[in-house]
VEXROLO-805114 format. One record per residue (C-alpha): x, y, z; residue in one letter. Coordinates in steps of 0.001 Angstrom, whole numbers, padded with zeros to 6 digits, always signed. Layout:
% residues N
XYZa;...
% end
This chain:
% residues 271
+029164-036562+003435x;+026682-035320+006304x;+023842-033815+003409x;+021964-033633+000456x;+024316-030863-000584x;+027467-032777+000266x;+026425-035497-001890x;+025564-034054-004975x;+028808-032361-004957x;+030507-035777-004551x;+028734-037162-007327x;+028802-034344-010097x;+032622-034509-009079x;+032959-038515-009463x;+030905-037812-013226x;+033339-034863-014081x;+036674-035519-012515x;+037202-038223-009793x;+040096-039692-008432x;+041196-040407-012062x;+041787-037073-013052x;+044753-037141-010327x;+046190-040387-011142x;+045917-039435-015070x;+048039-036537-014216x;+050821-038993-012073x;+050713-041491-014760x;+051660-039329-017612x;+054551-037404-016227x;+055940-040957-014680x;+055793-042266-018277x;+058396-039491-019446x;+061108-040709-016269x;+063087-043090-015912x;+063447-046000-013384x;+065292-043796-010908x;+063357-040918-011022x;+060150-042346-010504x;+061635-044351-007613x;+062313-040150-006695x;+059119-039379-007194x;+057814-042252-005054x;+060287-041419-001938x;+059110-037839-002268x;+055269-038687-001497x;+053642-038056+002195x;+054134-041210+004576x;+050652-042008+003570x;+050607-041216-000412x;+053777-043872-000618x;+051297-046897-000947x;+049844-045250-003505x;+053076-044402-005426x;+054698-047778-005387x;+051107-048952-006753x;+051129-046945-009387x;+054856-047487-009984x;+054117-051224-010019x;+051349-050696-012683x;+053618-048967-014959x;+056519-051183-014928x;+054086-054357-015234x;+052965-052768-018687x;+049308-052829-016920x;+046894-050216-019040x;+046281-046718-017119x;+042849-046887-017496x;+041042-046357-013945x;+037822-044380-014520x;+035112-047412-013647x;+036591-046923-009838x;+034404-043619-010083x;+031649-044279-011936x;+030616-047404-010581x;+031029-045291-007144x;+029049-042837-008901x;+025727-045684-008903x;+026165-046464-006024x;+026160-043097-004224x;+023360-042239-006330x;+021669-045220-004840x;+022474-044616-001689x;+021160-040999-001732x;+017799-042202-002795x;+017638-044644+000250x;+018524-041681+002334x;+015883-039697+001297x;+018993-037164+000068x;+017273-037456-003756x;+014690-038056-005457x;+014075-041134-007387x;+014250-039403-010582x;+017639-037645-009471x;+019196-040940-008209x;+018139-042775-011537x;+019733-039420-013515x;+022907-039874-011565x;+022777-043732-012403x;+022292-043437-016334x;+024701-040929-016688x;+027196-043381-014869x;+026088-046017-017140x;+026395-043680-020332x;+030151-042665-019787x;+030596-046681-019185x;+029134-047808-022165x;+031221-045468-024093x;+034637-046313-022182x;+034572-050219-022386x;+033643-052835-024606x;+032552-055356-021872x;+031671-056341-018295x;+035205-057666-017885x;+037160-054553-018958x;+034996-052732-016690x;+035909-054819-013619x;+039662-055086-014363x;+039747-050863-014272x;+037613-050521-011414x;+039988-053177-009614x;+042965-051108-010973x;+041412-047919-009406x;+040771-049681-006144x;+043914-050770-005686x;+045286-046991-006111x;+042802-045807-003913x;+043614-048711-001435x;+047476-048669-002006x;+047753-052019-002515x;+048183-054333-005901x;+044679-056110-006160x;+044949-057325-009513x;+045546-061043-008316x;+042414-061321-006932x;+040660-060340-009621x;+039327-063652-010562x;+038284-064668-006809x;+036600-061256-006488x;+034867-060972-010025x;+034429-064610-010201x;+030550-064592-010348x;+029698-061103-011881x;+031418-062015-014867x;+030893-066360-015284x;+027798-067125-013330x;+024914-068139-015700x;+022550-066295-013092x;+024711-063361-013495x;+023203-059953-014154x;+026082-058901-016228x;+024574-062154-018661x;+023196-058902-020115x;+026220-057336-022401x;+027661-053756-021578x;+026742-052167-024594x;+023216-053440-024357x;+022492-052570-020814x;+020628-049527-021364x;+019326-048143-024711x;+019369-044165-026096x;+015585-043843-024794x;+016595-043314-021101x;+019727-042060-021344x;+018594-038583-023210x;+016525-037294-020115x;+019719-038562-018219x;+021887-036155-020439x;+019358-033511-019938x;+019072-033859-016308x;+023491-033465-016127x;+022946-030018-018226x;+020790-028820-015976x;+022552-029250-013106x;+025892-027759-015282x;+024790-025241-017122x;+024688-022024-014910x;+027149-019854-015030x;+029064-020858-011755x;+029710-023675-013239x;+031062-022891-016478x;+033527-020896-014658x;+034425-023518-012124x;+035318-026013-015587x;+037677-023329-016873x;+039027-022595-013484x;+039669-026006-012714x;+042032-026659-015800x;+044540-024785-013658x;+043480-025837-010540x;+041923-029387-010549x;+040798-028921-007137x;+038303-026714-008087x;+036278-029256-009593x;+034688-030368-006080x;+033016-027695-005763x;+030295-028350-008835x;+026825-028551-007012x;+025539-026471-004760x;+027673-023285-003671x;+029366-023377-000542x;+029774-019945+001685x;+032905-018203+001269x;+034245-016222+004073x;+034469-012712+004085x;+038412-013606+004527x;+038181-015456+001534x;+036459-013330-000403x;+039004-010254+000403x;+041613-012593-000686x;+040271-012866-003843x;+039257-009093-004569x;+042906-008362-003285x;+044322-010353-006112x;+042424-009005-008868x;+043111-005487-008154x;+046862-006145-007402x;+047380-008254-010531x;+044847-007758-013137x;+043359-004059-012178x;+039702-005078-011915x;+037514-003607-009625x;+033444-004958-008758x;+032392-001496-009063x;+033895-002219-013125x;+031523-004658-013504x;+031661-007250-016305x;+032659-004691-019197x;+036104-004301-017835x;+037278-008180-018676x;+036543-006308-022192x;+039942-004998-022166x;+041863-008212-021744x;+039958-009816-024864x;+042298-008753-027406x;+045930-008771-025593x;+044626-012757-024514x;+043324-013512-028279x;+046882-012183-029627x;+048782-014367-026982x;+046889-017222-027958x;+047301-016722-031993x;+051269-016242-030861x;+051148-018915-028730x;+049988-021418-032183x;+052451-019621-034759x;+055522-020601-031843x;+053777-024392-031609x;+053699-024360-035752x;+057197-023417-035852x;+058572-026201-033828x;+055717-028416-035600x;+053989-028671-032118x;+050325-029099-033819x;+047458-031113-032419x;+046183-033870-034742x;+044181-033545-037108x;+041413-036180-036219x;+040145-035501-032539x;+036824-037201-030572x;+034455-034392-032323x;+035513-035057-035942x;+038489-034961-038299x;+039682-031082-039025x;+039788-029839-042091x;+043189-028178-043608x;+043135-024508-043966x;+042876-023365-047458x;+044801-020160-048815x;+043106-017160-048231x;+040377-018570-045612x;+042206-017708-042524x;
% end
């Protein structure tokens, strides 16, 4: 990171995606192999990405939970804080970036120590190397000294006051257009996620590229405008409502009780 605009990139990415996001992705399909196909997988990584792999690999045959996400928000702090000292943000950005951190914590992990053991997890994929047995010597203090900060418990650490302007603070900086389109672009393309914050330049190349594509495959034109995404509102709606009668036929359904709430059944006639 060489500037202001680098960072908050880097830090709306750690708060929305992160390294996580690509181990999550590993994790699950190595869960559906068996032993000698993930020992495929693993050979077939870069030179460099094979530390990573047999990490990983180690972590699922040890039983270990896949739960990694305090290796990025803990980064997230600290970035935050070191942008401030920089000059890079303003207090009241840095703090923003901080309590949002400390808002995704407090609703991941029960305590300080389940906190620590997932950021170790995530530093040893990041690292390529099995930290886990020195956990103790490296948490050691954090989590038994009686001059600890962490005497304080998780849950505790900060209260609903400050973290609302927090919340506030993250809308504002994702609620623009640009960036609704980069979330939905980035479900197919995870990669896409980096670039939340400021906008970067595209070439000219680039940006032929792109307006090649849309006329070769979808027919749209910038001289259409917006109106002419019109047309593919109906064909995409009926593809979707297929798409749910084929998943009901092989009894393929979500569950019924999600994060926002429990769904209610469908009664006759409402649909």
């Amino acid at each position: 990171m060489h500037s202001r605009e680098d960072l908050l990139r880097v830090l709306l990415w750690l708060g929305a995606q992160g390294d996580r996001q690509g181990w999550d992705l590993d994790a699950t399909r190595l869960l559906a192999l068996d032993h000698d196909a993930r020992r495929a997988w693993c050979a077939g990584l870069e030179a460099d990405e094979r530390r990573y792999g047999r990490t990983l690999l180690a972590f699922l045959e040890l039983g270990e939970p896949l739960e990694w996400a305090a290796w990025d928000w803990l980064r997230l702090v600290d970035l935050a804080w070191a942008g401030a000292c920089l000059g890079w943000l303003e207090a009241e950005e840095a703090e923003a970036f901080a309590l949002h951190a400390a808002d995704l914590v407090q609703h991941r992990y029960s305590d300080w120590s389940a906190l620590a053991r997932a950021y170790q997890r995530g530093r040893s994929l990041f690292d390529g190397r099995n930290l886990l047995g020195a956990f103790e010597s490296d948490w050691r203090l954090l989590l038994q000294s009686p001059l600890s900060p962490w005497r304080v418990p998780l849950q505790g650490l900060v209260d609903e006051a400050r973290l609302a302007p927090a919340r506030e603070a993250m809308l504002g900086w994702r609620a623009d257009p640009r960036h609704w389109v980069l979330a939905l672009a980035s479900v197919r393309e995870p990669e896409l996620a980096v670039r939340q914050g400021p906008p970067v330049a595209v070439s000219a190349a680039r940006r032929d590229d792109a307006l090649g594509y849309l006329a070769e495959n979808l027919d749209l034109h910038p001289d259409e405008g917006v109106a002419a995404l019109e047309r593919y509102w109906l064909p995409a709606q009926a593809h979707h409502l297929n798409q749910l009668a084929a998943d009901a036929a092989h009894g393929a359904l979500p569950p019924a009780e999600t994060p926002f709430g429990v769904a209610e059944p469908c009664r006759a006639g409402s649909a």
